[in-house]
FITI-462177 format. One record per residue: residue number from 1; z, y, x of N, C-alpha, C in turn. Coordinates in steps of 0.02 Angstrom, whole numbers. Layout:
<rs>
- NUM,Z,Y,X,Z,Y,X,Z,Y,X
...
</rs>
This chain:
<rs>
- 1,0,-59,42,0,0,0,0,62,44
- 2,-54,95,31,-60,177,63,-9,241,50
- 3,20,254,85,69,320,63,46,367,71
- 4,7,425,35,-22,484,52,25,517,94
- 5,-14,550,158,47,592,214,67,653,179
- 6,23,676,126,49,745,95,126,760,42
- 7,108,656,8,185,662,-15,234,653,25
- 8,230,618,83,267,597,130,294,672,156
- 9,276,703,178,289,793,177,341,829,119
- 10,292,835,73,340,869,23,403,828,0
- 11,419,768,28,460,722,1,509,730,52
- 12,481,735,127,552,775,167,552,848,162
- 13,524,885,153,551,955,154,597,990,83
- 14,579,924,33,627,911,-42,716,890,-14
- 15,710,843,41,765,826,55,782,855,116
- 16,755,897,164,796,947,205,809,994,163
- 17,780,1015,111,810,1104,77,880,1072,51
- 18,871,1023,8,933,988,-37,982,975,0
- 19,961,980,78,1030,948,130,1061,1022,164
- 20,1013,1057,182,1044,1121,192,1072,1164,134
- 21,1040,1143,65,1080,1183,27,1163,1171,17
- 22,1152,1091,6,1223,1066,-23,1265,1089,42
- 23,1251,1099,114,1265,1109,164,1297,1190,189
- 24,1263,1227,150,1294,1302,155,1355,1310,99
- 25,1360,1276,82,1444,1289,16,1488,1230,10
- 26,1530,1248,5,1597,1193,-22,1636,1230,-69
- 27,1640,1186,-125,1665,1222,-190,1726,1191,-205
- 28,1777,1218,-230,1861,1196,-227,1859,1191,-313
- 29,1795,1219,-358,1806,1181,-439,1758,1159,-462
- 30,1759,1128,-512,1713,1066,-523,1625,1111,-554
- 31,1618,1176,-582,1570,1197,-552,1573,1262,-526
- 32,1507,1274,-469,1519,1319,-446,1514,1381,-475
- 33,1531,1434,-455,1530,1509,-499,1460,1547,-476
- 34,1456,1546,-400,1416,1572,-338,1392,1542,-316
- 35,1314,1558,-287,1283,1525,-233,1259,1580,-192
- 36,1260,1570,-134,1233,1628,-79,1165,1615,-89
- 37,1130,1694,-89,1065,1711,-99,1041,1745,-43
- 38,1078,1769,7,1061,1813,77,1099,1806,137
- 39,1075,1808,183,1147,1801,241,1088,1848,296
- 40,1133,1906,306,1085,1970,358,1131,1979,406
- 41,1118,1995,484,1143,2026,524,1102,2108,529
- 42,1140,2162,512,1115,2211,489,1130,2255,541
- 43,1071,2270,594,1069,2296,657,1047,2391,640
- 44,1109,2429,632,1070,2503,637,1067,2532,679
- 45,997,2552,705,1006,2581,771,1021,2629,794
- 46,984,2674,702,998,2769,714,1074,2769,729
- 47,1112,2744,682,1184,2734,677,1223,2693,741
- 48,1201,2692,784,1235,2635,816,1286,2563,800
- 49,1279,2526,748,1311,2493,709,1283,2436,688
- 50,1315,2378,687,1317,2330,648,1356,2304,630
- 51,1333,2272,561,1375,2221,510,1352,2159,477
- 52,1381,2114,457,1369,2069,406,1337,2072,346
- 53,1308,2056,305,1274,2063,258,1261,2003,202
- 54,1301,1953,154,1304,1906,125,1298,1931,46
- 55,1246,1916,26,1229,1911,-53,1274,1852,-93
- 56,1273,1847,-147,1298,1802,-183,1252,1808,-254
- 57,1215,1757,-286,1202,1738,-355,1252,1716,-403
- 58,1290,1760,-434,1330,1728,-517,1295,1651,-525
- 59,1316,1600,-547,1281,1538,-578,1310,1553,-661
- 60,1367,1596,-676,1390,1591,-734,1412,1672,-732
- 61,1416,1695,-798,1451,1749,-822,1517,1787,-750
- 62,1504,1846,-718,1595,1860,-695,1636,1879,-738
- 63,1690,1842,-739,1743,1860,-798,1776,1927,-761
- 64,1826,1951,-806,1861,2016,-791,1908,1995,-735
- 65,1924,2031,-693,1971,2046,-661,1974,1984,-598
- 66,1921,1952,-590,1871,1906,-553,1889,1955,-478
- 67,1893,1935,-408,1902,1944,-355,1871,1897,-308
- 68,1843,1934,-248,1822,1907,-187,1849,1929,-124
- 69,1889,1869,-88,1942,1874,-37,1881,1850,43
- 70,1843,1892,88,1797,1863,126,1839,1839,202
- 71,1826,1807,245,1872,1814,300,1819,1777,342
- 72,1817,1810,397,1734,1827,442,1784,1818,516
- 73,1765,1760,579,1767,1775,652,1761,1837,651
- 74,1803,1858,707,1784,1932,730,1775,1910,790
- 75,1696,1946,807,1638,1940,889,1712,1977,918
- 76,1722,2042,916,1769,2057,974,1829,2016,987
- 77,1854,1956,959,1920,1920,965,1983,1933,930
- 78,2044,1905,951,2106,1921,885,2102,1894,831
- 79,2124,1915,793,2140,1885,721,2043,1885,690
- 80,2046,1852,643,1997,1845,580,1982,1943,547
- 81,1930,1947,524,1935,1999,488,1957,1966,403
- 82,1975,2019,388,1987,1986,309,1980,2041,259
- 83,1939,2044,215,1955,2108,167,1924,2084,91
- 84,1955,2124,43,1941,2091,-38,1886,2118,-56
- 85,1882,2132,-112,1819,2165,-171,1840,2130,-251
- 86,1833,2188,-292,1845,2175,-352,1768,2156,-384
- 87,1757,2124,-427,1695,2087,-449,1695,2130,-535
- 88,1648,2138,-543,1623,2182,-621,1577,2132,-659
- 89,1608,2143,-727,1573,2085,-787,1491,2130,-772
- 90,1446,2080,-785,1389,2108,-814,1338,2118,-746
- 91,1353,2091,-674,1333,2124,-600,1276,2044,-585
- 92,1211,2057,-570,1175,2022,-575,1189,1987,-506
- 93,1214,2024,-449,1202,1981,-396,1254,2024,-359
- 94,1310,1980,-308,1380,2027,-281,1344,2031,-206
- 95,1369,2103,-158,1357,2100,-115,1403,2106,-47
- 96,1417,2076,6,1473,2067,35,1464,2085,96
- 97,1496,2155,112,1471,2195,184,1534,2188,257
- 98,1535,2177,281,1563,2169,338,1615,2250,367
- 99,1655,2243,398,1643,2312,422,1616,2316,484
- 100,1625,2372,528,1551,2370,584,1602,2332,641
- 101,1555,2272,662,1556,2238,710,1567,2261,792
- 102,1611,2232,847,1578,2232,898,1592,2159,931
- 103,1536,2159,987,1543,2109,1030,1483,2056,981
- 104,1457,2058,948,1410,2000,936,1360,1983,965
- 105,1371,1908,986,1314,1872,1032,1265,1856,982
- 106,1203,1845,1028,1129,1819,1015,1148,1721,995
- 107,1139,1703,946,1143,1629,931,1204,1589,937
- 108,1259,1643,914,1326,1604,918,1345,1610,846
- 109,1355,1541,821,1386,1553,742,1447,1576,743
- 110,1454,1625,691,1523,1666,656,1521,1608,590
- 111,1595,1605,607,1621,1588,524,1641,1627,475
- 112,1614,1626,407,1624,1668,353,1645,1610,289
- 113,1728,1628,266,1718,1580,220,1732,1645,140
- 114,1728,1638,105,1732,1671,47,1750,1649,-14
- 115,1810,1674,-41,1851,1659,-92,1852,1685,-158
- 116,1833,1656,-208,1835,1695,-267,1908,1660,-304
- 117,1929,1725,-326,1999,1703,-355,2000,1745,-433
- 118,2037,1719,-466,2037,1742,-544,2083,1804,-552
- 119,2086,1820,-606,2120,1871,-634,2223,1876,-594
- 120,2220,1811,-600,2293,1767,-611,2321,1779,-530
- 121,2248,1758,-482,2249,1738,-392,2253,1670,-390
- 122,2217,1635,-447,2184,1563,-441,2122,1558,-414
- 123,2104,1528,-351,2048,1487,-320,1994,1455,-345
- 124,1941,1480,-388,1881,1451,-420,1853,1443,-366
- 125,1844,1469,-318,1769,1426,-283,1809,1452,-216
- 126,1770,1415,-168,1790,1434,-98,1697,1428,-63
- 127,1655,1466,-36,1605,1453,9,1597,1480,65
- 128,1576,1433,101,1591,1423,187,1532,1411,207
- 129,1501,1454,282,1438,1498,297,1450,1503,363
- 130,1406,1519,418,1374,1561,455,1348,1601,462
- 131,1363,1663,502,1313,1701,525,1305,1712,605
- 132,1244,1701,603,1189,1723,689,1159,1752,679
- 133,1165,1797,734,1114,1833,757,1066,1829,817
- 134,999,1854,787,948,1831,842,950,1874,904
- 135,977,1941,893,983,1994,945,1060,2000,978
- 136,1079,2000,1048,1148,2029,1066,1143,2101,1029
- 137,1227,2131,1022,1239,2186,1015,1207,2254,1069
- 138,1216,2224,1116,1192,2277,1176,1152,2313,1177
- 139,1113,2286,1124,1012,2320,1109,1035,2371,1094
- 140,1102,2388,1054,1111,2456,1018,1132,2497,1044
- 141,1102,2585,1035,1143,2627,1100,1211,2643,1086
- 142,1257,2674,1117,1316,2646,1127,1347,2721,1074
- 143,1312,2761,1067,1327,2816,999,1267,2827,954
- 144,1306,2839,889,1245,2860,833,1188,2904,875
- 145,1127,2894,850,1063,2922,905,1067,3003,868
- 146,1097,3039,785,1090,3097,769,1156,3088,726
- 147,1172,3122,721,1225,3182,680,1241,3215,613
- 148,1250,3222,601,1259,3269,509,1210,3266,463
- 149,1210,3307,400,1152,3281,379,1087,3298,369
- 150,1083,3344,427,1007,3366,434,987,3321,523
- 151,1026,3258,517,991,3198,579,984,3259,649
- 152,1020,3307,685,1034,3315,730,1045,3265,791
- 153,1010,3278,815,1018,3240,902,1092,3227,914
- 154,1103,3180,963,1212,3176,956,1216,3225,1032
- 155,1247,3249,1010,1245,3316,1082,1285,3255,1121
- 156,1330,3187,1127,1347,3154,1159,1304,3114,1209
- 157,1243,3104,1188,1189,3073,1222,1137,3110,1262
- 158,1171,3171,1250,1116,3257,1312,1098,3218,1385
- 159,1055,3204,1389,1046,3180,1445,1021,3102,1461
- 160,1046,3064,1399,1040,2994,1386,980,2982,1335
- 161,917,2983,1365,881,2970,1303,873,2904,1276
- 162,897,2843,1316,896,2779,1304,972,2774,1239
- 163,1002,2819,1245,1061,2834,1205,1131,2775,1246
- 164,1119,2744,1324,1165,2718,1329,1190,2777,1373
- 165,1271,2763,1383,1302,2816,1414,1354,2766,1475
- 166,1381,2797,1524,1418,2784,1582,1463,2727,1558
- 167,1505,2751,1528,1546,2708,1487,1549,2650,1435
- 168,1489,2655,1408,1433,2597,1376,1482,2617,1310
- 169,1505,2576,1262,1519,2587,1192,1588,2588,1192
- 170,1614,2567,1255,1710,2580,1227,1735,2522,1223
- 171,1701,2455,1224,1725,2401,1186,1729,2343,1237
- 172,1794,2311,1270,1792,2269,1297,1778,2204,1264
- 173,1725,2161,1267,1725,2101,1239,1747,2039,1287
- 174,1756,1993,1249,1789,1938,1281,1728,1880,1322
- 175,1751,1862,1352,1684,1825,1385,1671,1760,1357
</rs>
């Protein structure tokens, strides 16, 4: 019996998506609330800054008073970052921002796990993630490249047109 190679194809790339999907979440109730729809490393350059960037898809209605508890590696070391967000009935898709990063390497997974908890501070879902980035931090110059809000030059970089400076960004990272 002949196996066409074309089903043979779509028949694994059916069961790698289904393995990486079930593979990006672990859910703590019997169904899930959320599924991640985005995962960005969000490089600004004008700004000198980066952050995290994790979407979430509703699978069901957000009820009131619904909460998201995120807790993200921190690239510079120490403790975990950790910070909440209150969730709104009626929000087609939640979005989950980081605050600005330092020290992030090129192809090292960060752990991000994310908690949705109820009205009460009951645990409906728990999902657990990575984020990499394809670029080190370093690419970025080490101050915002302009200023206020007519985008002024940073009188800090007079002289620096690459925008790195002597001192580089301030930030000892860990090796």
């Amino acid at each position: 019996m002949m196996v066409n190679p074309v089903s043979r194809a779509a028949f694994a790339l059916a069961v790698f998506t289904a393995a990486a999907l079930v593979g990006a979440c672990r859910d703590t109730g019997k169904q899930a609330l959320f599924e991640i729809s985005g995962r960005l490393v969000v490089f600004n350059y004008r700004e000198a800054t980066l952050t995290y960037l994790v979407t979430l898809n509703p699978l069901r209605p957000i009820e009131e008073g619904q909460t998201i508890t995120t807790t993200m590696d921190n690239p510079a070391g120490g403790g975990p970052l950790v910070f909440s967000q209150k969730l709104f009935v009626g929000h087609t898709k939640v979005t989950i921002e980081s605050p600005e990063l330092e020290c992030v390497v090129k192809d090292r997974p960060y752990k991000v796990a994310i908690t949705v908890k109820s009205k009460a501070g009951k645990v409906l879902q728990t999902i657990e993630t990575t984020m990499v980035s394809a670029q080190d931090q370093d690419m970025l110059p080490d101050r915002p490249l302009v200023v206020g809000s007519g985008y002024d030059p940073n009188p800090e970089l007079a002289g620096h047109p690459d925008g790195r400076l002597p001192g580089g960004r301030g930030v000892t990272c860990p090796a």
